[in-house]
C-alpha positions in Angstrom: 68.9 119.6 93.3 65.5 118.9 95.2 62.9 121.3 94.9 60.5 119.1 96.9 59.1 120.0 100.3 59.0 117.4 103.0 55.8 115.8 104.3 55.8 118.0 107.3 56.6 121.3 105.8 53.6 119.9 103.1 51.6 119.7 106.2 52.3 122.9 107.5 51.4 124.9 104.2 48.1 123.2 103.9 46.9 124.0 107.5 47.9 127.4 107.3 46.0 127.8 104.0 42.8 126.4 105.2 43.6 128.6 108.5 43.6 131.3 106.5 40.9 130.9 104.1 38.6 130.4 107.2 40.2 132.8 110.0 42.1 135.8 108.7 40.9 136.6 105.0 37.2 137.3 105.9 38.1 140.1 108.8 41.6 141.4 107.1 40.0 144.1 105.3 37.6 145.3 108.0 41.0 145.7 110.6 42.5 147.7 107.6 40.3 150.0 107.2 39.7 150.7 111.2 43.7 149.9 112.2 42.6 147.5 114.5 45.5 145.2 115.9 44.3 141.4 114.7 44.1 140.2 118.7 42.2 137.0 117.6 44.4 135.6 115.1 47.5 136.3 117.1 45.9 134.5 119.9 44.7 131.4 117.4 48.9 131.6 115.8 49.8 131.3 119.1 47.6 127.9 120.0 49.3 126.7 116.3 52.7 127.4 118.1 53.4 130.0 115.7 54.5 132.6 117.6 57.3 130.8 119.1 57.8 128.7 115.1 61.4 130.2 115.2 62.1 129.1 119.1 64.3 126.3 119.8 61.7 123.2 121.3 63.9 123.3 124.2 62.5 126.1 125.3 58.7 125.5 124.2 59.0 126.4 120.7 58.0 124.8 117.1 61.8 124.5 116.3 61.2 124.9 112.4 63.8 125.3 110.0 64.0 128.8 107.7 62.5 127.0 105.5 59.3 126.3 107.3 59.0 129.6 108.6 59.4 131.7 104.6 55.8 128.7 103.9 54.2 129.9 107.1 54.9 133.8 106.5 54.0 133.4 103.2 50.5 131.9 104.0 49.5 134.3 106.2 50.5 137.2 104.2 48.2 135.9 101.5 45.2 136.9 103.7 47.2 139.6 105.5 50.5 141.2 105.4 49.5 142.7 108.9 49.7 139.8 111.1 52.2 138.1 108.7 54.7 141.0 109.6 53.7 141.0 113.6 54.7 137.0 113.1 57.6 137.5 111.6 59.2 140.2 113.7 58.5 138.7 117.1 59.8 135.4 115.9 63.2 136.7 113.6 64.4 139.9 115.1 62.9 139.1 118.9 63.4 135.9 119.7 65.5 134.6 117.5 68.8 136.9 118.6 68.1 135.8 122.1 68.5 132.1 121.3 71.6 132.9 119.1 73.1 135.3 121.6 71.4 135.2 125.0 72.2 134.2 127.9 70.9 130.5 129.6 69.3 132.8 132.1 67.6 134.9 129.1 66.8 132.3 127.5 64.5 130.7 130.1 63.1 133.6 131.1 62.1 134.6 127.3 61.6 132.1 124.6 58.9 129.9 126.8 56.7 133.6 127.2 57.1 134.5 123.5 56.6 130.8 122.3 53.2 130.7 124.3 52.4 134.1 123.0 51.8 135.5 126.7 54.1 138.1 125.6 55.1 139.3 121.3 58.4 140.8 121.0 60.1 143.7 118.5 63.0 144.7 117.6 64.4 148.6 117.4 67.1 150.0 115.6 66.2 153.2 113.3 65.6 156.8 115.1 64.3 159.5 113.9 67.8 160.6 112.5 69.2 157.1 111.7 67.9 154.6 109.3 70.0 153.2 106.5 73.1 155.1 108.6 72.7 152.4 111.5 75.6 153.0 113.0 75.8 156.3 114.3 72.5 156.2 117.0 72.0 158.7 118.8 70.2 156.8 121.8 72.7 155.9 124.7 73.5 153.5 127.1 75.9 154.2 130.0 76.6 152.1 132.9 75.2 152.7 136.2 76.1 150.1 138.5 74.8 147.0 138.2 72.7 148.5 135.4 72.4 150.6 132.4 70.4 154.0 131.7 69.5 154.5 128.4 68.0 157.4 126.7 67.2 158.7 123.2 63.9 158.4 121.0 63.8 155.1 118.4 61.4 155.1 115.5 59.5 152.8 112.9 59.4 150.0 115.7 56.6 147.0 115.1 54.8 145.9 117.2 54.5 148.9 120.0 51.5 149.4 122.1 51.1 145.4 121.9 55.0 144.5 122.4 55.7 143.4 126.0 60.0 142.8 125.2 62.0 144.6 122.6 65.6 143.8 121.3 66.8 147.1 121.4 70.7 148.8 120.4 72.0 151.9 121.6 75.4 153.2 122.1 77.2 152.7 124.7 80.5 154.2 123.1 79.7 156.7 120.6 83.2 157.2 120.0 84.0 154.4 118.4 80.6 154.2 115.8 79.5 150.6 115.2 82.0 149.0 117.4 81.1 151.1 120.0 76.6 150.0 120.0 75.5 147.3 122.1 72.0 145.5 122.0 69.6 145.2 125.2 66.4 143.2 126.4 64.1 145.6 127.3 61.2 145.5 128.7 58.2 147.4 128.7 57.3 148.0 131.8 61.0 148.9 132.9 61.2 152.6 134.2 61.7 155.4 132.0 60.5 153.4 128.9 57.5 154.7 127.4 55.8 154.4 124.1 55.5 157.3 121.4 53.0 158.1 118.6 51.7 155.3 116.4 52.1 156.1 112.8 49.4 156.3 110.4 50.5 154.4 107.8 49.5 154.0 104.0 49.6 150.0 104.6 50.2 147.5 106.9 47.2 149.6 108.7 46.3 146.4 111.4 50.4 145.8 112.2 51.6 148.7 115.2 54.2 150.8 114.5 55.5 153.7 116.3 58.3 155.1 118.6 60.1 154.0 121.9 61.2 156.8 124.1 63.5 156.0 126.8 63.9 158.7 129.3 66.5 157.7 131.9 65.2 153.7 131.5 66.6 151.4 134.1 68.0 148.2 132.4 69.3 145.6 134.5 72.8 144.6 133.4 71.6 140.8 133.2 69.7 142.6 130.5 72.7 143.5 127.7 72.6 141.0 125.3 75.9 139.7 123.8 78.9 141.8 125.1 78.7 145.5 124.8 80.5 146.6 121.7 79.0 143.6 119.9 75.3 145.3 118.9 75.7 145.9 115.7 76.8 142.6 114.5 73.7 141.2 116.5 71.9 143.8 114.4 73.0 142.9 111.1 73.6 139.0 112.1 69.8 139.3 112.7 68.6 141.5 110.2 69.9 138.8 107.7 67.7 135.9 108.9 64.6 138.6 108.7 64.9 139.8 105.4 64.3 136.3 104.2 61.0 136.7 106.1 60.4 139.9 104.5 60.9 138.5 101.4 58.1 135.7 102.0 55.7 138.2 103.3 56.6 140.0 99.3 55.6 136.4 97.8 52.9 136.1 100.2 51.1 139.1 99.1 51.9 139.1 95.2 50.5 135.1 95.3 47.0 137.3 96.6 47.3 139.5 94.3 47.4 137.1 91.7 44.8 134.7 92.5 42.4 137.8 93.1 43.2 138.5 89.7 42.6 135.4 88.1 39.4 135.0 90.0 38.1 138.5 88.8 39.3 138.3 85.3 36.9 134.9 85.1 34.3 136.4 86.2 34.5 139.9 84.8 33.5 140.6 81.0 34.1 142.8 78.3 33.3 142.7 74.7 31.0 139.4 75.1 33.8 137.4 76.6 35.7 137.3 80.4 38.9 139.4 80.2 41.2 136.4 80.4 40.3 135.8 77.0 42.3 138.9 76.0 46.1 138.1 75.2 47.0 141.7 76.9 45.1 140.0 80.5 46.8 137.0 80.0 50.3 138.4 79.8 49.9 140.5 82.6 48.9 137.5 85.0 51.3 135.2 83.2 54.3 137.8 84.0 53.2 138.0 87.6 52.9 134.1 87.8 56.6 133.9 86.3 57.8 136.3 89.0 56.3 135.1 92.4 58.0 131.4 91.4 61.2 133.8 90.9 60.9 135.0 93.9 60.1 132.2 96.1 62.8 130.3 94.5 65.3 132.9 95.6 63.7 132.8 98.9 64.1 129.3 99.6 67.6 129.2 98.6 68.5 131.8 100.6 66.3 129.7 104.0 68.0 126.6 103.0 71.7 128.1 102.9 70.9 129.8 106.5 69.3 126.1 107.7 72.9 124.7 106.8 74.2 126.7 109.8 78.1 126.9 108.4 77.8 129.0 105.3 77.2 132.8 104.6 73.7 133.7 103.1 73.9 137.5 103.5 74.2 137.8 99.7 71.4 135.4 98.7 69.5 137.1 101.7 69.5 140.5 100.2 68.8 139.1 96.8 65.7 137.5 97.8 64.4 140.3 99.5 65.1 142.8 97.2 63.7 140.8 94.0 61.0 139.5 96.2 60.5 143.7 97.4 60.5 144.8 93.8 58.2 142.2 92.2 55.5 141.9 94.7 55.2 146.5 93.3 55.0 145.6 90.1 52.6 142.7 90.4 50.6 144.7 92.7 50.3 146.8 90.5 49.1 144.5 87.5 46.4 142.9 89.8 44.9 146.5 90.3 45.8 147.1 86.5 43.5 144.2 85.6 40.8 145.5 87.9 40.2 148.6 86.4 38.5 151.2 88.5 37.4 147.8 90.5 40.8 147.5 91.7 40.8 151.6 92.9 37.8 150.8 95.3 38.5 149.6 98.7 35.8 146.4 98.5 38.5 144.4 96.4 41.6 143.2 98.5 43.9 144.4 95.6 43.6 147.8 97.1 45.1 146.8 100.0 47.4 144.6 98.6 49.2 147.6 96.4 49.3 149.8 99.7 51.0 146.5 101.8 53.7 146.1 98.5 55.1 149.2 98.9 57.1 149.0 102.4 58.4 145.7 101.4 61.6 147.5 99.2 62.0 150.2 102.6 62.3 148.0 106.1 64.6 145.7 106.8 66.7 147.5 104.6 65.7 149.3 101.4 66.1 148.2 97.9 69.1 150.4 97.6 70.9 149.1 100.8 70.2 145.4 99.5 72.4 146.3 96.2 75.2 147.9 98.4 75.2 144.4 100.4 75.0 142.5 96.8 77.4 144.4 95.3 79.8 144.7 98.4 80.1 140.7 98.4 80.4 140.3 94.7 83.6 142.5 95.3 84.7 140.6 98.0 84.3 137.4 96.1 87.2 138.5 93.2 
């Protein structure tokens, strides 16, 4: 069993370190605190080749493993979840499906735009009425000639506003539940496809979230991708593969927390002495240490089995994201523990790091869905 990273995925985490010690730490707070959409370092990820890191170098992309992409999420959600999550969900739930189940013809057109970053994709499932219950949308699709219409509200979408392509599900037989959804490329600019209200969120503040609505929208049929009936295993297919990202973006953040915390707990005193001195400090950050390595361990199991390319990893992707979801909470919570009042105030990143935690155990499935899927294959398995 090798532990061991290669030379190149070495390489990789150190640049993106220094990138983000230099680039993305200083102005992450700042962007927070007015929601502002991080333009520049999207632009600068897109010159690294990160925004197309998931895309096949056939058509202009990095071409790294899962592997590679759980270190570069994981970097850049040390200096901010934000971006890390815009990264993510244009590379796994955008373009990623299209390489795995478009067309040639949707492929050229796509994955060379979203590996340049001339355009950043999303992905949309949940409505207002349907989130954990993805089967039963309430958005529809029906044929129109050479075309589809589609119409109904979606909700809790990243990266709106800024998104130029979305992979998008609706149901084009409502009769027949999840059988009966089928996913679509659509665009932004196709008519009848407008964007709704961008949420206010408690974290995540620099990251755009909001609604799709799609009144009447005009999607060419050369749009549909996969064959209609076939959208929610493209969902769930590709919801697998992201919750391993999601899970990185958890270690990403706790591995801030942390080193925020053993850089104020140096420097801070009490009683004569710093506060790491003090056994009750040192267990805390000792705990926290114990449970990011947990974590990232579970991650890169679970990137490894999906880089093998003939075995399952639902199971070992759920259980990295929802250990990952659950400790980066509680170590969040210990960094601003070990703060103090410090940790309260908005000056110390710790702040922002406990409000970015707590959607980690919700999207991409919540903590609760990722013990159904856990306990559903241990079933399975006897």
């Amino acid at each position: 069993m090798d532990f061991s990273l290669s030379e190149e995925q070495c390489l990789l985490r150190d640049s993106l370190r220094e990138f983000v010690l230099r680039e993305v730490s200083p102005e992450a707070g700042e962007l927070d605190r007015a929601s502002l959409f991080p333009a520049r370092a999207i632009r600068r990820l897109a010159e690294m080749g990160l925004l197309g890191m998931s895309i096949p170098e056939a058509y202009g992309g990095a071409g790294l493993n899962s592997v590679g992409v759980a270190l570069a999420i994981e970097e850049i959600a040390r200096g901010s979840a934000s971006l890390a999550v815009t990264v993510s969900v244009t590379n796994s739930v955008c373009a990623v499906p299209i390489a795995r189940y478009g067309t040639e013809e949707q492929k050229r057109r796509y994955l060379p735009q979203l590996a340049k970053g001339n355009i950043l994709g999303g992905f949309s499932l949940t409505e207002p009425d349907s989130g954990s219950d993805a089967a039963h949308l309430r958005t529809r699709a029906r044929r129109d000639g050479d075309s589809y219409t589609l119409s109904g509200d979606k909700a809790w979408v990243t990266n709106v506003v800024e998104g130029q392509l979305f992979v998008l599900v609706a149901a084009t037989d409502p009769s027949q539940g999840a059988r009966g959804l089928t996913a679509f490329l659509v665009e932004k600019g196709f008519p009848g496809f407008s964007f709704g209200k961008v949420e206010d969120k408690m974290g995540l503040r620099s990251s755009l979230t909001g609604g799709i609505l799609l009144q009447d929208c005009r999607v060419p049929g050369a749009n549909r991708l996969g064959e209609e009936g076939q959208g929610f295993k493209i969902a769930m297919t590709t919801l697998d593969g992201a919750r391993i990202g999601i899970a990185a973006q958890a270690v990403g953040i706790a591995r801030g927390a942390l080193e925020e915390s053993l850089a104020f707990s140096r420097q801070r005193k009490a009683f004569g002495q710093p506060i790491n001195q003090f056994q009750a400090i040192q267990f805390m950050l000792a705990d926290m240490s114990t449970a990011i390595e947990a974590a990232r361990l579970l991650v890169h199991r679970a990137a490894h089995l999906r880089d093998l390319g003939n075995v399952t990893y639902t199971r070992e992707a759920s259980m990295a994201k929802l250990f990952a979801s659950e400790m980066v909470n509680r170590v969040a919570y210990q960094a601003v523990q070990i703060h103090g009042a410090c940790g309260y105030s908005r000056e110390y990143p710790v702040e922002r790091y406990f409000r970015d935690a707590r959607v980690t155990t919700i999207y991409e499935g919540t903590s609760e869905i990722q013990r159904l899927v856990i306990a559903r294959k241990l079933l399975e398995s006897l």
